[in-house]
N, C-alpha and C positions, 0 to 999 in steps of 0.2 A: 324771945319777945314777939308776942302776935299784932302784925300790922290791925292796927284800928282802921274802921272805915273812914274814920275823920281827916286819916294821915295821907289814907287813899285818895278820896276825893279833893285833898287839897294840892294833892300834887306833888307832895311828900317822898309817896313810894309811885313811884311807874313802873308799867311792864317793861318786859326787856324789849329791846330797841328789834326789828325781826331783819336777817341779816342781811349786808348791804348788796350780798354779792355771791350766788346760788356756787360758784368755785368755790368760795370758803365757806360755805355755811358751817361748813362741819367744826371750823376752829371756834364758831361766837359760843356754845357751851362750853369750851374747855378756856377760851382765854381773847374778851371781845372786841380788848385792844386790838390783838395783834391781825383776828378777822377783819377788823375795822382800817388799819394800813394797807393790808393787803390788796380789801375793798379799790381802797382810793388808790392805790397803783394802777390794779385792772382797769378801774374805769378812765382812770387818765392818760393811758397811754398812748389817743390816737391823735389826741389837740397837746397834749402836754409832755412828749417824751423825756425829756430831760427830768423835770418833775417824776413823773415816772419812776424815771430810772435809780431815782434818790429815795421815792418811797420804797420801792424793792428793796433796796439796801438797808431802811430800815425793816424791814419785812423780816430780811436775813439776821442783822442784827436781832432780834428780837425772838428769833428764833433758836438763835447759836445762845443766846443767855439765858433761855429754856432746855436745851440740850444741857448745858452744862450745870445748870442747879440740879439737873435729872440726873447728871453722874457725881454730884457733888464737889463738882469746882465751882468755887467759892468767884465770884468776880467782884467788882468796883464798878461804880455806875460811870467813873471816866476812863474805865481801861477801853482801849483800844480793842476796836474789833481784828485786826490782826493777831493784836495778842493773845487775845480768846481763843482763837482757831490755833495758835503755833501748841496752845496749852493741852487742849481736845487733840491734837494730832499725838501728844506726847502722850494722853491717856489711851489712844488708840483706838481714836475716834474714824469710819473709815476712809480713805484717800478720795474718794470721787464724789462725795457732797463735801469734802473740806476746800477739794480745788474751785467748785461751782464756787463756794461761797467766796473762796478768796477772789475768782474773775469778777463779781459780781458786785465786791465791793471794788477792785480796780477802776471798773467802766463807771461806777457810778462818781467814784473822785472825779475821774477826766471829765464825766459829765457836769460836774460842780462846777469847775472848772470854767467851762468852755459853757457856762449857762450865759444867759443874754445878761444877769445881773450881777453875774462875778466879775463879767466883762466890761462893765459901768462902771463898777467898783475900783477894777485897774487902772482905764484910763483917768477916773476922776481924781487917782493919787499921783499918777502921772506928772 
């Protein structure tokens, strides 16, 4: 189906967005989500690290659910990103980006955690 100029100019069809963040540019043609988290990790990491550290983690999630449709393990949009990685290890995926991803998602729990508004959250049920 060819975009009309009419569809164009109204606003319809936009160019693609140009990327947010010269490290990832290379992901915005393969997949513009996941340049687009990655994006807002990097730039948040020096006011926001908590944040941060929870965007990476989807970063990796997002990436481990890409690895694994590319070996054809099938996932669930609520499976655990642990269990993704226990699955990839069993297909023989290799030991030293499955460890990063498992640290990676550790730090970011504790970082959930130990966020200023998880920590609002406890005392106000307190």
């Amino acid at each position: 189906m060819e975009i009309t100029r009419e569809r164009r100019a109204s606003g319809y069809h936009s160019p693609p967005m140009p990327p947010a963040s010269e490290n990832f540019a290379f992901l915005a043609a393969h997949h513009a989500k996941i340049e687009q988290v990655a994006a807002n990790a990097e730039r948040d990491w020096s006011h926001d690290p908590i944040g941060s550290l929870i965007r990476q983690r989807l970063f990796a999630e997002m990436l481990v659910r890409q690895v694994a449709a590319k070996l054809r393990i099938a996932t669930a949009p609520s499976e655990h990103l642990a269990d993704i990685l226990d699955r990839l290890e069993r297909a023989g995926f290799p030991d030293e980006p499955l460890a990063l991803f498992h640290q990676l998602r550790a730090k970011a729990a504790t970082a959930r955690r130990l966020s200023p508004g998880a920590c609002r959250a406890r005392r106000a049920r307190a």
